[in-house]
C-alpha positions as CSV (number, residue, x, y, z in Angstrom):
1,X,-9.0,-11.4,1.6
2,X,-11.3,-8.4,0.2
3,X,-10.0,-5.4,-1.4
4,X,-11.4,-3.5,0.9
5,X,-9.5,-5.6,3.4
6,X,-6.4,-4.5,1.5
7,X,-7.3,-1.1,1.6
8,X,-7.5,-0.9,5.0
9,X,-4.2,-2.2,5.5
10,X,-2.7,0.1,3.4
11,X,-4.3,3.2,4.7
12,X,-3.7,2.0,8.5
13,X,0.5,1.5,7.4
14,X,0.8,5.0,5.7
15,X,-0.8,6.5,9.0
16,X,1.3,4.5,11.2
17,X,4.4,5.5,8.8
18,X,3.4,9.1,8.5
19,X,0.9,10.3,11.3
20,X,1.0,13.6,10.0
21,X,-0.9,12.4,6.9
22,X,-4.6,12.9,7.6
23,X,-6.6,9.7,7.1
24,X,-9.0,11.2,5.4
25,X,-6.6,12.0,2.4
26,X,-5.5,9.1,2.2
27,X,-7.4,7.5,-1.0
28,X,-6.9,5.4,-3.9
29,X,-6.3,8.4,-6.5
30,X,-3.4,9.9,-4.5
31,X,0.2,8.9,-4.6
32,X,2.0,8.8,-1.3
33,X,4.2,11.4,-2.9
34,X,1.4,13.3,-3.2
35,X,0.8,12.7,0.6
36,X,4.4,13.8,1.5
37,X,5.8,10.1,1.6
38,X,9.8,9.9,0.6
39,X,11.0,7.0,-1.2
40,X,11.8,5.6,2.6
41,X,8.5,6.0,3.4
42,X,7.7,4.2,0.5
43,X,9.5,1.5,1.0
44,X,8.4,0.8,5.0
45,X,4.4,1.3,3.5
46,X,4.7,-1.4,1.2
47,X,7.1,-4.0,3.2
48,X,4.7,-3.3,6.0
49,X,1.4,-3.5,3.7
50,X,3.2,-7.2,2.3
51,X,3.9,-7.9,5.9
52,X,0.9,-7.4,7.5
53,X,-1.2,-9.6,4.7
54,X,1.8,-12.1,5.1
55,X,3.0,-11.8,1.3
56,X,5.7,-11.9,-0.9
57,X,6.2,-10.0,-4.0
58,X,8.3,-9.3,-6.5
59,X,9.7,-5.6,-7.1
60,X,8.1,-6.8,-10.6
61,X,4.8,-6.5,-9.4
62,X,4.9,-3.1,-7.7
63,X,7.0,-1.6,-11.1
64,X,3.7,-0.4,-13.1
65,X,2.4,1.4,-9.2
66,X,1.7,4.6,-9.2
67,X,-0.8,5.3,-6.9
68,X,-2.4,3.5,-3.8
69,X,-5.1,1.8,-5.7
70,X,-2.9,0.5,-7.8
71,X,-0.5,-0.6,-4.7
72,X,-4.2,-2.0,-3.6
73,X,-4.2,-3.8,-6.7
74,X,-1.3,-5.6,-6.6
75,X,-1.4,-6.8,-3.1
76,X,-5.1,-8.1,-3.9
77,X,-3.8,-9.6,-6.7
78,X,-1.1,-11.3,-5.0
79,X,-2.7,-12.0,-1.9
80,X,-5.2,-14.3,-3.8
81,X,-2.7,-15.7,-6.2
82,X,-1.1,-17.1,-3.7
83,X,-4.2,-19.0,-1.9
């Protein structure tokens, strides 16, 4: 899988999380605080991310996160870790 790949499936989970959140602001630099997400919302972007790139990770992992390209990075990461 590409990190682009990943990206997408971020972006396309915090739009189907939070369809109020315009795509277009949805980037690598933000925080999906900074794009109104709770710590619920949180939580369902990331299972769902992990979910849809069939992966398993540690709440380890995901500590140092604090914004979606580093959530990016850590799925990439684990995504070909595990291959």
């Amino acid at each position: 899988m590409r990190r682009e790949q990943v990206f997408t499936v971020v972006r396309d989970t915090i739009a189907a999380v939070r369809p109020d959140v315009d795509p277009a602001e949805i980037r690598e630099d933000r925080s999906m605080t900074d794009l109104g997400c709770d710590s619920l919302d949180r939580l369902d972007v990331v299972a769902g991310a992990m979910d849809r790139i069939g992966l398993e990770l540690s709440t380890d992992r995901l500590a140092d996160v604090h914004d979606i390209g580093g959530l990016i990075d850590a799925l990439w990461d684990g995504a070909n870790a595990s291959r």
